[in-house]
C-alpha positions in Angstrom: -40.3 35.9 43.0 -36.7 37.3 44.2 -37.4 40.4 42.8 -40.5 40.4 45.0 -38.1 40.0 48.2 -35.7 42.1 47.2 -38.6 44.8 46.5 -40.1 44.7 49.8 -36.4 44.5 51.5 -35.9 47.6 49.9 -39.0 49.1 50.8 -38.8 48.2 55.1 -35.1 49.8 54.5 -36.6 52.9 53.2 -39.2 53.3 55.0 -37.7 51.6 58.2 -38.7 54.1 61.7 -41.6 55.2 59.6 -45.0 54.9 60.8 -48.2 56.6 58.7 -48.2 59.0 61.3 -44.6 60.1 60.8 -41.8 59.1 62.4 -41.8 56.7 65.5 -41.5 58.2 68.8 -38.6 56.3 70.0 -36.5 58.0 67.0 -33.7 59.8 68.9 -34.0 62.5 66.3 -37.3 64.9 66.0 -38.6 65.6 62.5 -37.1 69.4 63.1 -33.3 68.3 63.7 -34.0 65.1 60.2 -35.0 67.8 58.6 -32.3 70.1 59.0 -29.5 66.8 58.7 -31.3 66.4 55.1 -31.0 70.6 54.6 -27.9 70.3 55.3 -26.7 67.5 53.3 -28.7 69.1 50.3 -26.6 72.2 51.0 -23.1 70.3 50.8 -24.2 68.9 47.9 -24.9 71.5 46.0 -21.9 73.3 47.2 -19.8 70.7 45.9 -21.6 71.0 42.1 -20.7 74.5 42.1 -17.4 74.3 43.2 -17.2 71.6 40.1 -19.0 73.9 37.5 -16.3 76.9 38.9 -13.1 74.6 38.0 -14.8 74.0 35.3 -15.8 77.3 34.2 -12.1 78.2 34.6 -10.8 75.5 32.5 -12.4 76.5 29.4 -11.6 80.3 29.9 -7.7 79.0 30.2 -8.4 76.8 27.2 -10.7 79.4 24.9 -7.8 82.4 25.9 -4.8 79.5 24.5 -6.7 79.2 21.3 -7.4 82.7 21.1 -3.5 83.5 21.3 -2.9 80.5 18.9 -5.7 81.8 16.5 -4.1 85.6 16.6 0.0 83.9 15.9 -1.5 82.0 12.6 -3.3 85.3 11.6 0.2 86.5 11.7 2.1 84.0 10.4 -0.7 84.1 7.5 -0.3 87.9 7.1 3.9 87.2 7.1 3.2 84.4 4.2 0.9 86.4 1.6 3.5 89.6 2.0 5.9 87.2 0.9 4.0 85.9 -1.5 3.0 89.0 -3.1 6.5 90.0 -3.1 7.6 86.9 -5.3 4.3 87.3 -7.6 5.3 90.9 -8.1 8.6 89.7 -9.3 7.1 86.7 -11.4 5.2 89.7 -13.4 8.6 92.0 -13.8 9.9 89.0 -15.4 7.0 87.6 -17.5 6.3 91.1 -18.7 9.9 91.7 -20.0 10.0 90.4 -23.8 13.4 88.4 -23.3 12.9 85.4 -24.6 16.2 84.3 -23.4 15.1 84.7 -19.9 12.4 82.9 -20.3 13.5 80.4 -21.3 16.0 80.3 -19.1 12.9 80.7 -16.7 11.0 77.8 -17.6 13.9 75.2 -18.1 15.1 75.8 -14.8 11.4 75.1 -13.4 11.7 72.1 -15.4 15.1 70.9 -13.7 13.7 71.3 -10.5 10.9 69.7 -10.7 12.3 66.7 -12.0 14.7 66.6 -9.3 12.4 66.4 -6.9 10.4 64.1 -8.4 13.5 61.3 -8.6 14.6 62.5 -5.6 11.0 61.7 -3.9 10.5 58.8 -6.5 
């Protein structure tokens, strides 16, 4: 039953001036000058969601240019890392190609040492 109320309140607000021939002569406004106030508002309204989707617009170029310089300095750094790389492979082959067994040895007990160094040292 409130609902009711509440639903016809809402309705004589909406419709409040309004006759079913348009709107009530004693209105200090004619339809032409309404009409243009709604225009009007439309038009500041629509300005104001364009103005957002321009910040906005903005914000992801700044943001999509940062990740695009971000992207290029860890191609880089990537590009730095597998010269390096390729550099100590290169010298991991001189040496396992070589037939000294001494330095192989050598080699493969100091990989040992290290790595169980680290591991009590981590442990």
């Amino acid at each position: 039953m409130n609902s009711r109320r509440d639903y016809r309140s809402n309705r004589v607000a909406l419709f409040d001036g309004i006759e079913e021939g348009g709107i009530r002569a004693s209105s200090s406004y004619s339809s032409h000058e309404i009409d243009e106030h709604d225009n009007e508002r439309a038009v500041d309204g629509l300005q104001d969601r364009v103005n957002l989707l321009k910040r906005l617009t903005g914000d992801i170029h700044e943001e999509v240019e940062s990740h695009n310089r971000m992207l290029d300095r860890v191609g880089n750094d990537m590009d730095a890392s597998r010269g390096i790389l390729s550099g100590t492979m290169d010298r991991f082959k001189s040496v396992f190609e070589t037939r000294s067994s001494r330095r192989m040895f050598t080699l493969v007990a100091s990989f040992v040492v290290i790595f169980l160094i680290i591991y009590y040292l981590t442990r």
